[in-house]
Structures are given as structure tokens and as C-alpha cells.
C-alpha positions in Angstrom: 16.9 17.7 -5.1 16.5 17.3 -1.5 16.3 13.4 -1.4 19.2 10.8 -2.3 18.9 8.0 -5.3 20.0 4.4 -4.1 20.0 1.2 -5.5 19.9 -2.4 -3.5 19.6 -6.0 -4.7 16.4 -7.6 -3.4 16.4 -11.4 -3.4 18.5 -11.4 -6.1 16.5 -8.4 -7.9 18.2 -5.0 -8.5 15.9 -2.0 -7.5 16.1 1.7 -7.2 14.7 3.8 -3.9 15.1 7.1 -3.3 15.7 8.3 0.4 15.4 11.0 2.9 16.3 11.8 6.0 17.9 9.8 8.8 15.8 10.8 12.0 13.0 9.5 13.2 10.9 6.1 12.8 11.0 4.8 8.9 8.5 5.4 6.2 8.4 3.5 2.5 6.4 5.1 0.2 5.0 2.7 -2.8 3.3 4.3 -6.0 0.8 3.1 -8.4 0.7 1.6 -11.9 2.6 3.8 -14.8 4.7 5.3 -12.3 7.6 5.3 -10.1 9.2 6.6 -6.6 9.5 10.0 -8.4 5.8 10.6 -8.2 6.3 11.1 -4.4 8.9 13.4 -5.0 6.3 16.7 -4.0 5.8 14.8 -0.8 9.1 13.3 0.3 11.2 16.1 1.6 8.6 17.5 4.0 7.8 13.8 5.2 11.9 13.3 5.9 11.6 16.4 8.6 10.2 13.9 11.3 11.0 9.8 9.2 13.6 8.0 7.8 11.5 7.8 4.1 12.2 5.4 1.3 10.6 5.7 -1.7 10.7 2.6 -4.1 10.7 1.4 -7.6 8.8 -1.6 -7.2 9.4 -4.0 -10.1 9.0 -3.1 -13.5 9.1 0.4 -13.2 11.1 3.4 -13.2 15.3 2.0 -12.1 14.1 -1.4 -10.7 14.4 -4.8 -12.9 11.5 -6.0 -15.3 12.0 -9.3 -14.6 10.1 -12.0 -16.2 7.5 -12.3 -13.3 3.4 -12.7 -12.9 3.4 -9.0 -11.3 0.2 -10.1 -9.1 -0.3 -8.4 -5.8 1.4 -11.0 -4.1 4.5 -11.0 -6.0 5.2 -6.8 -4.9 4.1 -8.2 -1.7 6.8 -10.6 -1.0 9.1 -7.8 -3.1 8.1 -5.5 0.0 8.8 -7.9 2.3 12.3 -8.3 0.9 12.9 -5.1 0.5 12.6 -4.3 4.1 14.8 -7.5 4.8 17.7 -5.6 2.5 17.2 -2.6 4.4 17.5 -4.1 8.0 14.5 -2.5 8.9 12.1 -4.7 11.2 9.3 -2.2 11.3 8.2 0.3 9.5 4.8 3.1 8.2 4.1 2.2 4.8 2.0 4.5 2.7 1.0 3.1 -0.8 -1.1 4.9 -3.6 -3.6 2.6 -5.8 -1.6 -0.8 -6.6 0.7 0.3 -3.7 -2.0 0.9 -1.4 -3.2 -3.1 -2.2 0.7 -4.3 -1.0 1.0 -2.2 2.4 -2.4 -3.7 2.6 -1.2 -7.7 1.8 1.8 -6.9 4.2 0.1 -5.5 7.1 -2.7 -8.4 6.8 0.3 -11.5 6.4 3.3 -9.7 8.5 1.2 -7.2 10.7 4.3 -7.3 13.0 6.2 -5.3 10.7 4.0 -2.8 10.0 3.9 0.3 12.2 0.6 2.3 10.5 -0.6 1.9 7.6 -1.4 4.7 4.5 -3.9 3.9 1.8 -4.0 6.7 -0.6 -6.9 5.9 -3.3 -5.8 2.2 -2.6 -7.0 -0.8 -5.3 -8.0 -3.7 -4.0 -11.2 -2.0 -1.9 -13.7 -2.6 -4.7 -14.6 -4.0 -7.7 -15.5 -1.1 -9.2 -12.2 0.8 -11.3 -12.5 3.0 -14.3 -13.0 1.4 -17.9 -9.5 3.0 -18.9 -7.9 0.1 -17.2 -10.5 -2.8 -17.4 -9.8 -2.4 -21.5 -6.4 -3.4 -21.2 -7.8 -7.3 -20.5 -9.1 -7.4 -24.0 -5.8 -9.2 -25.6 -5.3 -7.1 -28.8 -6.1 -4.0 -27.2 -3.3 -4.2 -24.8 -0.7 -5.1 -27.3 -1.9 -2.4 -29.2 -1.4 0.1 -26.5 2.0 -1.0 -25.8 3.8 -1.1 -28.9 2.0 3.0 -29.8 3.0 3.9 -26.4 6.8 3.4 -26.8 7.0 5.6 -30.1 7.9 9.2 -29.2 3.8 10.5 -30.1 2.7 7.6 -28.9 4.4 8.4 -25.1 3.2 12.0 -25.4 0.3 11.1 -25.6 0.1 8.3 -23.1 1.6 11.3 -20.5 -1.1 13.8 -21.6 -4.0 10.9 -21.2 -3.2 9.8 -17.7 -3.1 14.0 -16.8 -7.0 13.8 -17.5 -7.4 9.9 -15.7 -5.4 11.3 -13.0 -6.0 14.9 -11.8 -9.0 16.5 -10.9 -7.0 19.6 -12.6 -5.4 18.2 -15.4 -3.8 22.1 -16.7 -1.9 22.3 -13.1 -0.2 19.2 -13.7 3.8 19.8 -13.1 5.3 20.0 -16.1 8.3 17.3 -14.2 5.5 15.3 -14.0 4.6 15.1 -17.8 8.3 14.5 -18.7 8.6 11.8 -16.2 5.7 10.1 -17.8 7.2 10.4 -21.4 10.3 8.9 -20.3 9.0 6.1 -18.6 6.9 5.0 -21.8 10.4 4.9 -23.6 12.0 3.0 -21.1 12.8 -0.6 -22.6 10.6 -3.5 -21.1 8.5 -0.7 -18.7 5.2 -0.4 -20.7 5.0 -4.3 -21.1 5.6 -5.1 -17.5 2.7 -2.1 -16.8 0.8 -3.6 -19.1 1.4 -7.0 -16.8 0.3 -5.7 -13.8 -2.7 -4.3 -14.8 -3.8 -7.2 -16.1 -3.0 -9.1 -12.6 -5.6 -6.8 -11.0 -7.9 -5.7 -13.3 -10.0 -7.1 -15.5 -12.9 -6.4 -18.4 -15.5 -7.4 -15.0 -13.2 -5.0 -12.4 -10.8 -5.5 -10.0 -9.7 -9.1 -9.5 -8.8 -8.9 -5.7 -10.8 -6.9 -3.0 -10.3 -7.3 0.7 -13.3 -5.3 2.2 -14.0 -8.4 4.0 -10.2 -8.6 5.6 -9.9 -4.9 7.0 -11.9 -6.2 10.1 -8.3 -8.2 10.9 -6.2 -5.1 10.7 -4.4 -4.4 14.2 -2.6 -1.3 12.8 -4.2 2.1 12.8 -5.2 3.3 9.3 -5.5 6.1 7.1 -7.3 6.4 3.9 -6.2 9.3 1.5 -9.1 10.2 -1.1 -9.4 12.7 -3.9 -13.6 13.6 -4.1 -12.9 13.9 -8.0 -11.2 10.0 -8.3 -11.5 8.8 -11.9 -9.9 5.4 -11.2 -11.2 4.2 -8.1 -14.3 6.3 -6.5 -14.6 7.6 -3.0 -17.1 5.9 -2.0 -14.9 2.5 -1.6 -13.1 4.9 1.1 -15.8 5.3 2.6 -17.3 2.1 3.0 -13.5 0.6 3.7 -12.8 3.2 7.1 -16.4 1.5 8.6 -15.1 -1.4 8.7 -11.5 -1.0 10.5 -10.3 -1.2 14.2 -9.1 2.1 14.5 -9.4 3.7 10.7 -9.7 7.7 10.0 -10.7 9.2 6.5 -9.4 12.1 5.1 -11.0 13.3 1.9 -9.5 16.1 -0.3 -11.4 18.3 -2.1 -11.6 19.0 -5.8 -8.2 16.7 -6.3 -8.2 12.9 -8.5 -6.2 10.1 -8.0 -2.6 11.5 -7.2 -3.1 13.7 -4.2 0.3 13.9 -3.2 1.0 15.0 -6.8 -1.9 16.9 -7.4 -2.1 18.7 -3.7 0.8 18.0 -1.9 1.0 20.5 0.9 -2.8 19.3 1.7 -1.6 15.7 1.6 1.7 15.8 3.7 -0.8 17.6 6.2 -3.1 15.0 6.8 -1.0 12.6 6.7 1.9 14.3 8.6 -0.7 15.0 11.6 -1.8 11.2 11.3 1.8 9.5 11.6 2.8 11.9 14.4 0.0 10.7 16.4 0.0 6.7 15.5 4.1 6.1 15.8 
């Protein structure tokens, strides 16, 4: 394991990060919905050769608290916010996949001051458009449903094996880490219902529920968007649309690769990326 597990109290919330190296400018890393800081963990040691990286479990998931909370947009965004302030960090890159993508978003439109470049990996919040998979979960039984299946040992096997074929563009090269993290996660007390709450603050049965297309005009910070060409959840095309309207915004679209490149293709990832932060910081 070449990265460190840590655990800080945020406003009065106990959360998990994991961290890696201590040179160089800082980086926080912010996954998706289902998942946790682990999902970056293909990505994080090369990253920590030139930043000071933390990867975090934003509330709800993975070794953070599951508080009783509205888990909108805006409540990981003041999270974020506080998270930094536990850190001491003033100013920082953050890089956010899908849901996490939408808070580095929300933080470097309301506190553009602390936000050093910004990373939007298959980001929400760029268009309505988002696969039925999710939108379904607004349908009140349906939801329920889902959770209580989903905590039973077939139940989280097969949540793990579903989200391989949402996910990936290559389902059968998933890592197998990957699957077990998933399984474990479903099982973990309180983690499927706050998932199931945070879908629901984003998504529902008409898309998503917040989309800032008209905002990116008002980002000062240079931007990257991160795209798989074979996205199930969100599709490409939002990327596309999203980099004409920034300041200073570059595109970098991976081949034959879903929703997770920096699970799916991470040596592909951490070089587009990488090349991006070196210049921009």
C-alpha cells in the first residue's frame, strides 16, 4: 500500500482520507456515488510523485460518518470546504469524479480563491441527461427495495457485479479489489441508505436536478474534463458541450473506457491529468 489511512473530525463530523506524499502543491481527490477514496487508489501513488494528495471519504461512504443529513450538493460542498479548513490547507487542485466532480465544481464557483485547478472526471451536474439506472431510484418503493436486497450477502454481490457493467466500458477487466470493495461497502451499516440519499438529492425520475452549464462561463481557474467515450452514466457529449463554454478549459477523452477512468485506465488517466496539473500549478 503505498498511501497512508487518516482520520480527521470535520465540523464536528469524523471522516476518513487517505494520503500521499508530502512534496509538492496539494491535491484532494473526491469519488462518486457507491464508492469511496479507495476507488482512486490505481491513481494515487503516481499522482503523490509531484502533490501532497488526499483522497476523501465524503460523508456517508466508506470510514466517514452517515450522519443524519440532506446529502445535496451543497451539503459535500460546505463538507469540502471544511475539510480543507481541518487540513490547514488554503489552496488546493481538486479533481472530483461524477457527484465529486459537481462539489470541486460548487467550490471553485463559491470559494474560487481556494481552488488552484480544477479536475472534472465524468462530472454530474453538466446535464440533465443521466442513465435510467439512477433516475429509478426516485420512485419511492423502488429505492427501499434496492436498499434492504442490497445489504444481504447476494444482494451486495450482486450490486458489485451490476455497477461493473454501469461502470466500465470492460466490465471482465474489472480488478478483482475493486469487486470486493464494492461488496463490502453494501454491508457496511447505514452506507446503502445514505447512497440511496444522495442519489435522490441529484437525480430524479426527469434527470439530474442541478446543472451549471450556464455557470462555467464564471470559472477563473483552468479546467480539465476527464471523459470515458463508452460513459453509461453521464455521456460525453455533456463534456463536450461543457469545455466550449470555459475560460481556459481542455478535454481529454479516453477511448473505449466508461465512467471510472482512473479505475478502468489508470496509467492513461494519471497521464492526462499529470501533464495538465504540471502545466496549470
Amino acid at each position: 500500500m503505498n498511501f497512508e489511512e487518516r482520520h480527521i473530525d470535520v465540523g464536528g463530523l469524523p471522516a476518513r482520507y487517505l494520503t500521499a506524499g508530502t512534496m509538492g502543491p496539494p491535491l484532494v481527490l473526491l469519488h462518486g456515488v457507491g464508492d469511496n477514496a479507495l476507488d482512486w487508489q490505481w491513481v494515487l501513488p503516481n499522482l503523490a510523485h509531484s502533490h501532497h494528495v488526499y483522497a476523501l471519504d465524503l460523508p456517508g461512504s466508506g470510514g466517514s460518518v452517515k450522519p443524519n443529513a440532506d446529502y445535496s450538493p451543497a451539503f459535500f460542498t460546505q463538507f469540502l470546504s471544511a475539510f480543507l479548513d481541518a487540513l490547514e490547507v488554503e489552496r488546493a487542485a481538486v479533481v472530483g469524479n461524477s457527484l465529486g466532480g459537481l462539489v470541486g465544481l460548487r467550490l471553485a464557483l463559491s470559494e474560487p480563491e481556494r481552488v488552484t485547478a480544477l479536475g472534472l472526471v465524468a462530472s454530474a451536474g453538466l446535464g440533465r441527461e443521466v442513465t435510467y439506472a439512477l433516475r429509478s431510484l426516485a420512485l419511492p418503493g423502488y429505492g427501499r427495495l434496492a436498499v434492504a436486497w442490497g445489504k444481504r450477502p447476494p444482494g451486495a454481490a450482486q450490486r458489485a457485479l451490476g455497477r461493473t457493467t454501469l461502470l466500465f466500458a470492460r466490465p471482465w477487466r474489472v480488478p478483482r479489489e475493486w469487486l470486493k470493495e464494492q461488496y463490502r461497502l453494501a454491508r457496511l451499516p447505514g452506507f446503502l441508505e445514505a447512497q440511496l440519499a444522495t442519489v435522490r438529492a441529484q437525480v430524479g425520475l426527469k434527470g439530474q436536478r442541478e446543472v451549471l452549464l450556464d455557470r462555467l462561463a464564471q470559472l477563473e481557474v483552468p479546467t480539465i474534463l476527464v471523459w470515458g467515450t463508452r460513459d453509461r452514466v453521464l455521456p460525453y457529449s455533456q463534456a463536450k458541450e461543457a469545455v466550449s463554454r470555459l475560460q481556459e478549459g481542455y478535454l481529454e477523452l479516453i477511448s473505449d473506457c466508461g465512467h471510472s477512468p482512473h479505475v478502468e485506465q489508470p496509467e492513461r488517466f494519471v497521464s492526462g491529468l499529470g501533464r495538465f496539473l504540471e502545466e496549470k500549478i
